[in-house]
C-alpha positions as CSV (number, residue, x, y, z in Angstrom):
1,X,5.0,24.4,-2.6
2,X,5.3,23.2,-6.0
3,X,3.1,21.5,-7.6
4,X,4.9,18.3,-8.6
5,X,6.2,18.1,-4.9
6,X,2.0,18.9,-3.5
7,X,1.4,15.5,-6.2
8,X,4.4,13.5,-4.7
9,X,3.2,13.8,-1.0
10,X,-0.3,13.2,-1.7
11,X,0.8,10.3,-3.8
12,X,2.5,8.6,-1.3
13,X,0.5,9.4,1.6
14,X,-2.9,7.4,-0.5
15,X,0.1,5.0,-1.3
16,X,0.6,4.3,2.8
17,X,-2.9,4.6,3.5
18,X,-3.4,1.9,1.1
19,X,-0.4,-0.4,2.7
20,X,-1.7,-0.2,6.4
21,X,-5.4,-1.3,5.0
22,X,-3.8,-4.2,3.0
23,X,-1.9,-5.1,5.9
24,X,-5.1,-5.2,8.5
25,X,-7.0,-6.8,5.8
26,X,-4.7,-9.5,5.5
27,X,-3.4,-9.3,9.1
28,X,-7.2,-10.4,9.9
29,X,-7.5,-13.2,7.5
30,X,-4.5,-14.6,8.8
31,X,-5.8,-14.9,12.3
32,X,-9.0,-16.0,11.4
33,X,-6.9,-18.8,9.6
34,X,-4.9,-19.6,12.6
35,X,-8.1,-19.8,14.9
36,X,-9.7,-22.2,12.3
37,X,-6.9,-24.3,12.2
38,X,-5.4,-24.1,16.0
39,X,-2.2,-22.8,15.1
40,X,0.1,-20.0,15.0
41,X,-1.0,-17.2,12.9
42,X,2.0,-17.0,9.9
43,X,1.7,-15.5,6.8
44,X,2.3,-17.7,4.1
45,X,3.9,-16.7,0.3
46,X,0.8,-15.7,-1.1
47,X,0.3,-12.9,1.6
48,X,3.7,-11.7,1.5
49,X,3.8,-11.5,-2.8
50,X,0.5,-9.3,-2.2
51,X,2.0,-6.6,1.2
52,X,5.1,-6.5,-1.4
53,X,2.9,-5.7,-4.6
54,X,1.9,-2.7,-2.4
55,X,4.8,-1.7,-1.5
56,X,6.2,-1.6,-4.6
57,X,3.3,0.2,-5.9
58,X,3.6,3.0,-3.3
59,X,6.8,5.0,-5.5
60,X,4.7,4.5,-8.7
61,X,1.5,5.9,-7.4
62,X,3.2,9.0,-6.3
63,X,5.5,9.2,-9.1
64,X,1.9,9.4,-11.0
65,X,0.3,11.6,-9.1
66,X,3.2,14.3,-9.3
67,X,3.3,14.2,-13.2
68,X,-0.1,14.3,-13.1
69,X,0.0,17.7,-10.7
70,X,2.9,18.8,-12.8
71,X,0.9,18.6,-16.2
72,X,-2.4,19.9,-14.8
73,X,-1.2,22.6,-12.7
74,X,2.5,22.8,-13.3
């Protein structure tokens, strides 16, 4: 497999890895909210900016990770 390709995947599977725990992390805070306050758990703009900060983070981080295995090992 080529190097840049091994970088890519690896990239983007720390990049999900890191989504999914945002989105518990958060996914928690928001019910804990919603018990404190009786209602329905909802996220609000805050949460949203930060799951789409992530995500849009995710085709960086791989990007980076397969120059980086394309310098180093390319």
């Amino acid at each position: 497999m080529p190097p840049a390709l091994q970088g890519a995947l690896i990239g983007l599977g720390i990049g999900v890895f890191l989504f999914v725990f945002e989105y518990m992390a958060l996914n928690k805070q928001v019910n804990e909210r919603a018990k404190k306050y009786n209602k329905a758990p909802v996220f609000d703009i805050t949460e949203k900016r930060r799951m789409a900060m992530v995500r849009n983070f995710i085709p960086i981080l791989a990007g980076g990770f397969a120059l980086a295995f394309w310098i180093i090992w390319g």
